[in-house]
C-alpha positions in Angstrom: -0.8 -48.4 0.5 1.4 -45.4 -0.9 -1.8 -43.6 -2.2 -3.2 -43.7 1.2 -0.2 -42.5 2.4 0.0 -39.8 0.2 -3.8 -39.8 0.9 -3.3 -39.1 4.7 0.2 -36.3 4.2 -1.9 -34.3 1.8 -5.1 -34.1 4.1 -2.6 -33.6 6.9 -0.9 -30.9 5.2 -4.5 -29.1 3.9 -5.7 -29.0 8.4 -2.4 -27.6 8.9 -2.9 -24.6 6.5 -6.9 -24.5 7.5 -5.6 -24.2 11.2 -2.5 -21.7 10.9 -3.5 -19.8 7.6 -7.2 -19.5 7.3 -8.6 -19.3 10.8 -6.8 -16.2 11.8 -8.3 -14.9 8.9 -11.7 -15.7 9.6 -11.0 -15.1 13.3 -9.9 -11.5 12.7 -12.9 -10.7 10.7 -15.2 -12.0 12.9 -13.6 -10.2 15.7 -13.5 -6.8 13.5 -17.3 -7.9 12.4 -18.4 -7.6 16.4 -16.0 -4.6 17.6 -18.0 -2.6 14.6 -21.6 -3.6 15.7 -20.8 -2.9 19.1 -19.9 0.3 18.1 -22.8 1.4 15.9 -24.9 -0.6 18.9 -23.7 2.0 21.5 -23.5 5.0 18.9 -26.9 4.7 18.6 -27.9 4.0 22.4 -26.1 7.1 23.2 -26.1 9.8 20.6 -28.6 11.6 19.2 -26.7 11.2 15.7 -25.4 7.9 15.3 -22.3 8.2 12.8 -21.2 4.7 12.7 -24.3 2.4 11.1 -24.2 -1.1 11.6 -21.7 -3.7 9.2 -24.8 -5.4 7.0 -26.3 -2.3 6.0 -23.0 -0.5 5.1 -22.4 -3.9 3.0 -25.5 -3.3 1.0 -25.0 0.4 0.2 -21.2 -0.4 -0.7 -23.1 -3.2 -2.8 -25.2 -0.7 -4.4 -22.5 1.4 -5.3 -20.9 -1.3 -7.2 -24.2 -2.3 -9.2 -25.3 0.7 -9.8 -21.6 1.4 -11.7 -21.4 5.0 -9.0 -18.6 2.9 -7.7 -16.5 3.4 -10.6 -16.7 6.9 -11.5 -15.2 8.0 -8.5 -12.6 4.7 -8.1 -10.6 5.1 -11.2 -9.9 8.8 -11.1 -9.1 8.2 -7.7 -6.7 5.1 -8.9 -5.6 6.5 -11.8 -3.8 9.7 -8.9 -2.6 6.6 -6.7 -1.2 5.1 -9.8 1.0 8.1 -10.9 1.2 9.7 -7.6 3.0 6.1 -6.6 5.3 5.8 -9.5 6.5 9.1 -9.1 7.6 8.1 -5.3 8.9 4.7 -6.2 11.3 7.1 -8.7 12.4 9.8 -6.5 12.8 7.9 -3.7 14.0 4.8 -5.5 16.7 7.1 -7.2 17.5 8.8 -3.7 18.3 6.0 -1.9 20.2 4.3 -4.7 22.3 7.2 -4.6 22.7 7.1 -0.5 23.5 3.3 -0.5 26.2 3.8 -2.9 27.7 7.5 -2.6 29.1 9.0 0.9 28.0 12.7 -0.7 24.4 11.6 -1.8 23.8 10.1 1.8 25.4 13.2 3.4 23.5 15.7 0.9 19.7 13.7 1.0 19.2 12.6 4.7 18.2 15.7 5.3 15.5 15.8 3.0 14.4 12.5 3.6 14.6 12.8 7.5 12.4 15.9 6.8 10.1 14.6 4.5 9.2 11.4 6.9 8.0 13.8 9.5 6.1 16.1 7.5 2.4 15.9 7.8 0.8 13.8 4.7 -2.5 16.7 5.3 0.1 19.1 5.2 1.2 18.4 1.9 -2.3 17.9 0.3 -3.9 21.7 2.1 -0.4 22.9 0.2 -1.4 21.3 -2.9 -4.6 22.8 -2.9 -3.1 26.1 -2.4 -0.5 25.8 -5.3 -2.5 23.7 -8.1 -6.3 24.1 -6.7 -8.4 21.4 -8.0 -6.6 19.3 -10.2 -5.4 16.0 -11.2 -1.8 17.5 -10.2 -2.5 18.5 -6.7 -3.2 15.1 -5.0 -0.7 13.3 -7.3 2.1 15.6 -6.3 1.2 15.6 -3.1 1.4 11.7 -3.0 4.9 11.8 -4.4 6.2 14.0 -2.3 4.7 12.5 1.0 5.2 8.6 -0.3 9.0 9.6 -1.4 10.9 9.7 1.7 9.7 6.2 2.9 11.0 4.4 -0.2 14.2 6.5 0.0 15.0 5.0 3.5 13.8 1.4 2.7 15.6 1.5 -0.5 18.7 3.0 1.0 19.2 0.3 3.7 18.6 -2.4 0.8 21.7 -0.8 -1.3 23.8 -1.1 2.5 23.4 -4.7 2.7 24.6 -5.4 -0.9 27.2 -8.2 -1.2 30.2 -6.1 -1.6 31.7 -9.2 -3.5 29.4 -8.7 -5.8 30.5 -5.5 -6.0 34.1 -5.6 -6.2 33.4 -8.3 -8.8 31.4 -5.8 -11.2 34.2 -3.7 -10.5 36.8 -5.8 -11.7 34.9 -6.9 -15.0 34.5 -3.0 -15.3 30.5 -2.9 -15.7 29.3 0.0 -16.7 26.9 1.6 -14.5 23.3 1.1 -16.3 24.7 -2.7 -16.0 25.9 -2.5 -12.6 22.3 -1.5 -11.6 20.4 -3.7 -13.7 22.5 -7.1 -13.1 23.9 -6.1 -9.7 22.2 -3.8 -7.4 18.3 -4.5 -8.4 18.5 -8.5 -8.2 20.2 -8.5 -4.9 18.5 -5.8 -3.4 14.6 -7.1 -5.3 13.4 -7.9 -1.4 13.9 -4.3 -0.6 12.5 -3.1 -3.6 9.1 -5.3 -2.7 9.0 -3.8 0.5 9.5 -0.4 -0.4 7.0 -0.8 -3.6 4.1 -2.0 -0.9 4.9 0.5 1.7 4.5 2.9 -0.7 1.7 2.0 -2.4 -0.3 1.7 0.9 0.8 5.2 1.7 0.3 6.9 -1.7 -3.8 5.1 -1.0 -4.0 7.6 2.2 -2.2 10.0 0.9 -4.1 10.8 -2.5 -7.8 9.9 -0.7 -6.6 12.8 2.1 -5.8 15.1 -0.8 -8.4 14.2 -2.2 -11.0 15.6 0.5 -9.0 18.9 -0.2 -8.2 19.2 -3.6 -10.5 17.8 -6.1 -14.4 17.5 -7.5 -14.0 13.4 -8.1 -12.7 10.7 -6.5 -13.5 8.8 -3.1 -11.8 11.3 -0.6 -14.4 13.8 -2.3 -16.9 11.5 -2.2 -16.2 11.2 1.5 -16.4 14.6 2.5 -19.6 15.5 0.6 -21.3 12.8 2.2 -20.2 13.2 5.8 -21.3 17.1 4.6 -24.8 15.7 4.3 -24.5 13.7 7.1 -25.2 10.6 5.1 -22.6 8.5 7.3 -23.8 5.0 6.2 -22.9 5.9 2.3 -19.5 7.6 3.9 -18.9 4.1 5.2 -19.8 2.9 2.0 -17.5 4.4 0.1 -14.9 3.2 2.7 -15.8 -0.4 2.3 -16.1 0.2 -1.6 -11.9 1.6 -1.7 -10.5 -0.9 1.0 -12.0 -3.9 -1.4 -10.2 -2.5 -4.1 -6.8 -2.2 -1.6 -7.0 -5.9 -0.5 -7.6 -7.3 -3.8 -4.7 -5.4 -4.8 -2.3 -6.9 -2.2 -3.6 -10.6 -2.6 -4.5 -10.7 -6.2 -0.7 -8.3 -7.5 1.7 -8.1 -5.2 1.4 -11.5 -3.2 1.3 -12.6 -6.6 4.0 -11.2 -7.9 6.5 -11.8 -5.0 5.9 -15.8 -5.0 6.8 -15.5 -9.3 9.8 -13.6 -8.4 10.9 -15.2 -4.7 9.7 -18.9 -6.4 13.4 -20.3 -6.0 13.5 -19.2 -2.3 12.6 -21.8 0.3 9.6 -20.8 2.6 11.2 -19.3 5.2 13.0 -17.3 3.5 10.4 -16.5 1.0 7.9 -15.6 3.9 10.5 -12.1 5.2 9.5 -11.0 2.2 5.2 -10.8 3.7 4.1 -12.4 1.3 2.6 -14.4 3.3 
């Protein structure tokens, strides 16, 4: 009787997460699946020139990028910018708003900055990189930092506000040094910030470095982009679309929901789920 129970709660339990996990999933595929075909259905009605092909035969060529290993060669330069493009935004901006959360003269001296930097124009920064470094693996890393930056600064800064001060007048009166004070102190309690900061970023520094990209480099999937929309070969454009947002969402389910649910494992669910995970 208590296995049929336990039967029933866990069969129970596995609709529930069909019905309020799954199904939007699928629902918002399908739904993205027919807005796209209607689109390349009309493109092609009405224009001479249609420059959006239909969903199944960008699937193949994006397939045929992968098996034929084309994929690649242009993916992990293109990663490898993202990868030191973000890390350099995560420390500037991480180290900005550190120093806003907790000093009245770092807020005062970098809002500026950051308030500027959030509205400057991300294709700004990557035409200027071309300009300064031409084409090189500097120009659209730098110009990744630089743009990705400002938005960890601010989600960083707010996580420093909300800091427990008891926690802080605690480290004060055991006299922590300030390496300690950061790493036992500020980073623990402000880890949900950090999260949200490290994901924002990352999903900037992917638009940023593929816009750079288009500008300022011989390799990569921006490039890859522009010389085939140059061609007017719009179905392998799409391709290479497809082929970079698989990479984006395997990144986001298969690291950093990951990751958060290792970290965020003693939270209780709702808790846990601010942190959009899931």
């Amino acid at each position: 009787m208590a296995v049929e129970r336990v039967s029933e709660a866990e069969s129970g339990w596995r609709e529930g997460e069909l019905a309020t996990r799954w199904f939007p999933r699928a629902l918002g595929i399908a739904l993205t699946y027919a807005l796209w075909r209607g689109l390349a259905t009309w493109f092609e009605i009405s224009s001479p020139v249609n420059p959006v092909p239909y969903p199944l035969e960008t699937l193949v060529a994006a397939t045929e990028l992968y098996l034929t290993g084309e994929a690649f060669v242009h993916l992990l330069p293109t990663l490898g910018r993202i990868l030191v493009g973000f890390a350099g935004a995560m420390v500037l901006g991480g180290g900005a708003g550190v120093l806003m959360g907790t000093t009245g003269y770092g807020e005062r001296f970098l809002s500026p900055f950051v308030v500027m930097g959030l509205a400057f124009p991300s294709v700004a920064l990557a035409a200027i990189a071309r300009l300064v470094w031409g084409f090189s693996f500097i120009a659209p890393t730098t110009a990744a930092a630089v743009a990705v930056a400002p938005f960890v600064a601010v989600n960083v800064w707010k996580g420093v506000e909300g800091l427990d001060g008891d926690l802080l007048e605690m480290a004060d009166s055991f006299e922590l040094s300030n390496r300690r004070l950061l790493r036992r102190v500020i980073v623990p309690d402000i880890a949900p910030a950090l999260f949200a900061a490290s994901r924002f970023g990352l999903a900037l520094s992917w638009k940023v470095v593929t816009v750079a990209e288009v500008f300022a480099s011989s390799s990569g999937v921006g490039y890859k982009v522009r010389q085939t929309r140059g061609a007017f070969e719009y179905t392998q454009t799409w391709a290479w679309a497809l082929v970079f947002m698989l990479v984006v969402v395997l990144v986001e389910y298969l690291v950093f929901q990951a990751l958060e649910r290792r970290v965020f494992a003693y939270r209780d669910d709702e808790e846990f789920e601010l942190t959009g995970a899931r």
